[in-house]
C-alpha positions as CSV (number, residue, x, y, z in Angstrom):
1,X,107.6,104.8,98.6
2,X,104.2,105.8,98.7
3,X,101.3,104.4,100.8
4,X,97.6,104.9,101.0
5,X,95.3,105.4,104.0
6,X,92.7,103.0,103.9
7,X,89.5,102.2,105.8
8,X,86.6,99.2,106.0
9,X,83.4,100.4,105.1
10,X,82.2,98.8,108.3
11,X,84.6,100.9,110.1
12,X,83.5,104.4,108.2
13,X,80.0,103.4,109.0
14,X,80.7,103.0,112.5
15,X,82.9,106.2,113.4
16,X,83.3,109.2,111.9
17,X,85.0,110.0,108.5
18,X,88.0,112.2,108.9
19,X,87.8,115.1,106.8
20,X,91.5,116.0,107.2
21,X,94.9,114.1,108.4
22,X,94.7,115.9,112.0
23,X,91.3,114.1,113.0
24,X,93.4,110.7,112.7
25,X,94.7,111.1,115.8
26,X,91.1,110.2,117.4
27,X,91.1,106.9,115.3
28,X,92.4,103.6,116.0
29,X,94.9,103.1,113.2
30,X,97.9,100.7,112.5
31,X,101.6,102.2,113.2
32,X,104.5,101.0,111.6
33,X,107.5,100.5,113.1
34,X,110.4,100.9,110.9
35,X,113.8,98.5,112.7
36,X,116.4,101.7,110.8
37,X,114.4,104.3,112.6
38,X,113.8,103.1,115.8
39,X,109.9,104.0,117.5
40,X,106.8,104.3,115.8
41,X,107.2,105.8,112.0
42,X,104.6,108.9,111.9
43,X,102.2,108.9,109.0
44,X,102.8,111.6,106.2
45,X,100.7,113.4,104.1
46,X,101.0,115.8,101.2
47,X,102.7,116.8,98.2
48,X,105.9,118.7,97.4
49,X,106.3,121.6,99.9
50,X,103.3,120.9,101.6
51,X,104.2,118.0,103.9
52,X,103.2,117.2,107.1
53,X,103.3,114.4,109.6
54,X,100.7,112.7,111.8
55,X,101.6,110.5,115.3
56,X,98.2,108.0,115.6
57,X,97.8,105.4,118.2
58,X,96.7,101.8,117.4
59,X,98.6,98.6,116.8
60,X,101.9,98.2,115.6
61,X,103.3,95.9,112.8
């Protein structure tokens, strides 16, 4: 499955844009919590052997 990091304009107006997936971590974003893995899911990023993984704070859903 593949997912897409969004962001209101409002929002990007009002804080900074990230410029890469590390500087998420200083933005209130929304976590997912997947019931098969139990805690928060990490967000990933990249493309064949260059994957990484991302831990935010926010909400939950």
């Amino acid at each position: 499955m593949r997912l897409v990091t969004v962001a209101s304009p409002e929002y990007l107006a009002r804080y900074s844009i990230p410029q890469r997936p590390e500087e998420l971590t200083s933005h209130r974003c929304i976590n997912l919590r997947l019931p098969t893995r139990g805690g928060l899911y990490p967000w990933e990023f990249g493309s064949g052997d260059n994957e990484f993984r991302v831990r935010v704070s926010g909400p939950s859903s």
